[in-house]
N, C-alpha and C positions, 0 to 999 in steps of 0.2 A: 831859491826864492830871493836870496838877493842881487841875481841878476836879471837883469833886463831882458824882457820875454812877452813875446804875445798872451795876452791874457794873465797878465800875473795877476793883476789885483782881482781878476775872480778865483785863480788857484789860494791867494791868500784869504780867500773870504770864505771858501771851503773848509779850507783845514780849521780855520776855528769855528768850525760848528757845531762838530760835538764838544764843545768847552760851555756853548751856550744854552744849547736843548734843554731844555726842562731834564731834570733825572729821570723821573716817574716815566717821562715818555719813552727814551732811551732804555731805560730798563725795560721795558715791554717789548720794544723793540727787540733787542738781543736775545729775551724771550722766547721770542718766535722765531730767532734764526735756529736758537738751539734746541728746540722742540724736536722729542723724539721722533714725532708720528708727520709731525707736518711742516716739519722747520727746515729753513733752505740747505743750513749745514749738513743734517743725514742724507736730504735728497740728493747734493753734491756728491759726496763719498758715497753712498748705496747706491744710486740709479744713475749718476750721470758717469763718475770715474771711474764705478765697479771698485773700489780700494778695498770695501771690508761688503760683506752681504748681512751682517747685523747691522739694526739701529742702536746708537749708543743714545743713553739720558746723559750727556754731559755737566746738565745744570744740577744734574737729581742724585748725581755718582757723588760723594764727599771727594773723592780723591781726584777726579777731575774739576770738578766744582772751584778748587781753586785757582786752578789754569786759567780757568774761564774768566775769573775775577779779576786777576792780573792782567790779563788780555785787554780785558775790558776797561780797568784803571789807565793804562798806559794809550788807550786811543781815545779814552773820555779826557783825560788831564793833558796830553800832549801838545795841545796848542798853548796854553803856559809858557812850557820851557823852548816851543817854538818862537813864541813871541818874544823872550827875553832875548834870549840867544840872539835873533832875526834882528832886534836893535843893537846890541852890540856891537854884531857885524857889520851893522850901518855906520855905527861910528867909527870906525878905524880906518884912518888915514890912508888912500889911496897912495899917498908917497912912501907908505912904508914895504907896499909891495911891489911899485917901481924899484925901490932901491935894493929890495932882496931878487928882481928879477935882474938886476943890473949886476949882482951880486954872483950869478951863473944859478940861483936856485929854480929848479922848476917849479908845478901846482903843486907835487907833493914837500917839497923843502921851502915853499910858502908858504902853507898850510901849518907845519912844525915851527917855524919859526915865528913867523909873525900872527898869523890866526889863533893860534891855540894859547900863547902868553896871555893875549887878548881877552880870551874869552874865559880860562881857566877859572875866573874868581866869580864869573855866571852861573859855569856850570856847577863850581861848589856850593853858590847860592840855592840853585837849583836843586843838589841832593839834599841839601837839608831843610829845605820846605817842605818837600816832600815827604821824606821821612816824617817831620812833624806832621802834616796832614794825613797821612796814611797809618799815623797809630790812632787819629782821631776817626778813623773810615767805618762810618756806621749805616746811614741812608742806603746806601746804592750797593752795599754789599750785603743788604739786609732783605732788601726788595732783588736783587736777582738770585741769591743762593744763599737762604737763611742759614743753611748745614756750613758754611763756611766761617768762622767764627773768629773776629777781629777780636781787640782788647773791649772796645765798646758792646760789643754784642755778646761777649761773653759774660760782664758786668749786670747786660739787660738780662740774662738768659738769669743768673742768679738772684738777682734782686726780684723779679717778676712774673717768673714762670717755672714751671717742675717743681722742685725741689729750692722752695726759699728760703734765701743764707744770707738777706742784707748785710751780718758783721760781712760778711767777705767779702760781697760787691761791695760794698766801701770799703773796707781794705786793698779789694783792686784797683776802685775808682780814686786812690789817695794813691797808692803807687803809679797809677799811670799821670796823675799829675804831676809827680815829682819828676818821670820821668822827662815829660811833656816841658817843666820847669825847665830841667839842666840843659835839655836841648835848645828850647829858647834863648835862654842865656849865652848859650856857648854861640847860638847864631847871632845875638847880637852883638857881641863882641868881636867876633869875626868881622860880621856885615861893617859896623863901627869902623874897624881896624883897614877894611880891603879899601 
């Protein structure tokens, strides 16, 4: 994407789209893929590639239910760290990989050398937003696979349904802050410092 190509500014207008979809919608969506009875994914795997002759409930299974979650986090958030990233790499000096190619390095020994110094303190930015955003992941993992149970929704599940233990969801919901605290701090110190 950061080269020069026919059509790039609609391949870049693609990829962040699911960053911008409504949830709600997108969560219905992927709904329907993974629908036992009627969703594209069994119809692939059962009748069109023959792979398995059962229907599986992927969303309904607990133990699949989180595959499915993470699947779906990493192509809903991924224009993100596509975006940072895709700037980064816009700024770095085209002389710096003239002089590694004058250097004898090839794509792969310009890549190591000058790309990745480059970008290394993005993509740390990047783990660690994430990590902070994904211990707060409550919406979109609540609405496609309630059985799949973040820090936030295990908090709601106590404080407000079954079996209520408010001391304890506020004991979690004060632990996950503090957690939520240290990681903050720690990133802005970093972010500060890089």
């Amino acid at each position: 994407m950061n080269q020069e190509f026919k059509f790039r500014n609609t391949a870049r207008t693609l990829i962040l789209l699911p960053y911008f979809a409504p949830v709600i919608s997108v969560v219905f969506g992927w709904q329907f893929i993974f629908d036992p009875v009627n969703g594209i994914y069994n119809h692939l795997v059962v009748d069109v590639l023959h792979l398995t002759q059962d229907r599986h409930n992927l969303i309904g299974n607990p133990d699949s239910a989180l595959y499915v979650v993470i699947i779906f986090d990493i192509w809903k958030h991924f224009p993100i760290a596509y975006l940072l990233v895709l700037a980064k790499l816009q700024s770095i000096p085209q002389d710096q990989y003239e002089a590694a190619s004058i250097d004898g390095y090839g794509s792969w020994g310009r890549f190591i050398h000058v790309t990745m110094p480059e970008i290394k303190f993005v993509v740390g930015t990047l783990v660690l937003l994430r990590l902070i955003w994904n211990l707060n992941r409550f919406e979109d993992v609540y609405l496609l696979a309630p059985n799949v149970e973040t820090m936030p929704i295990f908090i709601y599940y106590l404080a407000f349904t079954g079996v209520i233990d408010q001391g304890l969801a506020a004991t979690a919901a004060v632990v996950q802050l503090l957690v939520l605290a240290g990681l903050i701090w720690f990133y802005v110190k970093k972010v500060l410092k890089w």
